[in-house]
Each structure stands twice: as structure tokens, then as C-alpha cells.
matplotlib code that plots the C-alpha trace (Angstrom):
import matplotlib.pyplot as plt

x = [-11.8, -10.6, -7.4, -5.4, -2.7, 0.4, 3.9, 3.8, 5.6, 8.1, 10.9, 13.0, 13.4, 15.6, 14.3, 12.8, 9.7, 8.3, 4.2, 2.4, -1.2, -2.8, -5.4, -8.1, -10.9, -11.8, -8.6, -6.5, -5.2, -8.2, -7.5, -5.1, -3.8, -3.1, -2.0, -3.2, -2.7, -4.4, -2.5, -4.7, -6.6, -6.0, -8.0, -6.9, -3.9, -3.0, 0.6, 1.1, -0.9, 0.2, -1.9, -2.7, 0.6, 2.7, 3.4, 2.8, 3.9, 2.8, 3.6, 2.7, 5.2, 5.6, 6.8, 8.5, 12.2, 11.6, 8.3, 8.3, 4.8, 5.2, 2.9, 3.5, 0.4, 1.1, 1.0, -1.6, 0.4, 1.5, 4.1, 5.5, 8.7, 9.2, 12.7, 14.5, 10.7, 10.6, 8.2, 5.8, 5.4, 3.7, 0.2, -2.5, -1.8, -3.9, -4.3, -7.5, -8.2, -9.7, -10.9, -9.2, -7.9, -5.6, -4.0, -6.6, -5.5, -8.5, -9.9, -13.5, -12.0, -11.5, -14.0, -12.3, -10.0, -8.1, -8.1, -5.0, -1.4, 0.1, 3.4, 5.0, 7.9, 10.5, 12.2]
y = [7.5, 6.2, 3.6, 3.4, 1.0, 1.1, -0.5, -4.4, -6.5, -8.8, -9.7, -12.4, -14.2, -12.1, -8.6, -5.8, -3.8, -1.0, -0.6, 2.8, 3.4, 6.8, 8.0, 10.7, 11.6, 11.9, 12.9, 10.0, 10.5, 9.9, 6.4, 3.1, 2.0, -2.0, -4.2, -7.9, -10.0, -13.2, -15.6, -18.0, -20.2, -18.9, -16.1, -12.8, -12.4, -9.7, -8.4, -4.9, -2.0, 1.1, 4.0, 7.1, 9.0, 6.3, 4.4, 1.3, -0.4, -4.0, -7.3, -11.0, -13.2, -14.2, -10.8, -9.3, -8.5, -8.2, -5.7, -2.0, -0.3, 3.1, 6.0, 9.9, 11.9, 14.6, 13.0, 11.0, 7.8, 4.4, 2.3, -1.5, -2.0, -5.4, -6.8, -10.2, -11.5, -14.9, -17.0, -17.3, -13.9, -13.8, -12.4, -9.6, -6.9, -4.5, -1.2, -1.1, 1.8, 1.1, 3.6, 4.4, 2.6, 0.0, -1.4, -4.1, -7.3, -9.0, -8.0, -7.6, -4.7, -2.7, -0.1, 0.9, -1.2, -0.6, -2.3, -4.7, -4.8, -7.9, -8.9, -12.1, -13.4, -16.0, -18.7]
z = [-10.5, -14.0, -14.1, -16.9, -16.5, -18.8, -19.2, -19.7, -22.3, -23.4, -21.1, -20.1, -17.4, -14.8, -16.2, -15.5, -16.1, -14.7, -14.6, -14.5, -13.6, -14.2, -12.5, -13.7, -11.6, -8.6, -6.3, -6.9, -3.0, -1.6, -2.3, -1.3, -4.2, -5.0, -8.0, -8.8, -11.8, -13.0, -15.2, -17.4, -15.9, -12.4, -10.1, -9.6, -6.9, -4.7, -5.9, -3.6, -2.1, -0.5, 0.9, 0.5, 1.5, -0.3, 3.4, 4.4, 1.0, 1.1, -0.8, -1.5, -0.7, -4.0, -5.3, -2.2, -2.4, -6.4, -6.7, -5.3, -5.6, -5.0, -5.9, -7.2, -6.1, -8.0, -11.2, -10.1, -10.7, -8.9, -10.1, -9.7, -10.3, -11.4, -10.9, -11.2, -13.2, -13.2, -15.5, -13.0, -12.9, -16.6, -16.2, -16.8, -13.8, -13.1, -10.7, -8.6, -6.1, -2.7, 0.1, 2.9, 6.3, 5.7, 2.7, 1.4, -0.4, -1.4, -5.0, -3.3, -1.1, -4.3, -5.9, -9.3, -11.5, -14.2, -18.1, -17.1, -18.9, -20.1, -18.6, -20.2, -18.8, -21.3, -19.6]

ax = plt.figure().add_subplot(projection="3d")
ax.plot(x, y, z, "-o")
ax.set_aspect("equal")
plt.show()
């Protein structure tokens, strides 16, 4: 499956953005679905996954109460809503796909990634 991730930017802090990854492929809803980011200088962190139906949405502590990953499998498409972004929050995301079972959060649990979207966040 191919990733294309989409909808990062400029934004201060408080904000919102809303990230898209589009998948192409092989059927995007054969696979969980889950979005790191890496800042400079830092490894790649787990953000949210969900799975194959949309269920089970899960988040790191960091981002939950803010982020909602959800997921439109017929326009092969998950999302994260990114609300109230804080500075901390300024990195490269990414989408990566996974196979099925539960909702993974290490990076190494992930078979496909996409190109990454830069989110900046202004104090």
C-alpha cells in the first residue's frame, strides 16, 4: 500500500489542523492505521492508531483529549484532527499502516509509511 500524507502547516499555538493520509493500493482496510511524528533531534513517537473498522481509536498521552484519528474506508483515508496544538506538538507526522490484530504503537510494528507532513506550531 502507498501513503500519502497531506494537510500540515503553519499554526499557532491553540489551533487547529486537520491531517489526511491517502491510501492507494492494496485494500487500505486490510490494515490498522497509526500516526507518529519526530521533531528534530528526537525519535519517532507514536501519536494514534485505530483499526481496521475505525474502532478501538488510541492515543499517547501527550495528544489525547486534543487529537482524534479516525479513518473513512471508502475514500481510503485516515485523518488526525489536531486541536488546542501546543508548541510541542511542532513535528514531521506521518501515516504508517500495520497488519491486523490490535492497534500497534511502536514504529517497528509498521510495514508501510508515508512521506511525512510538517506541522509547526508558534508560541
Amino acid at each position: 500500500v502507498q501513503l500519502q500524507a497531506s494537510g500540515g502547516g503553519l499554526v499557532q499555538s491553540g489551533g487547529s489542523l486537520r491531517l489526511s493520509c491517502a491510501a492507494s493500493g492494496r485494500a487500505f482496510k486490510t490494515y490498522n492505521m497509526g500516526w507518529f511524528r519526530q521533531a528534530p533531534g528526537k525519535e519517532r513517537e507514536y501519536v494514534a492508531g485505530i483499526n481496521w473498522l475505525g474502532g478501538a481509536p488510541d492515543y499517547a498521552d501527550s495528544v489525547k483529549g486534543r487529537f482524534t484519528i479516525s479513518r473513512d474506508n471508502a475514500k481510503n483515508t485516515v485523518y488526525l484532527q489536531m486541536n488546542s496544538l501546543k508548541p510541542e506538538d511542532t513535528a514531521v507526522y506521518y501515516c504508517a499502516a500495520s497488519g491486523l490484530g490490535a492497534v500497534r504503537t511502536r514504529a517497528d510494528h509498521y510495514d508501510y509509511w508515508g512521506q511525512g507532513t510538517q506541522v509547526t506550531v508558534s508560541s
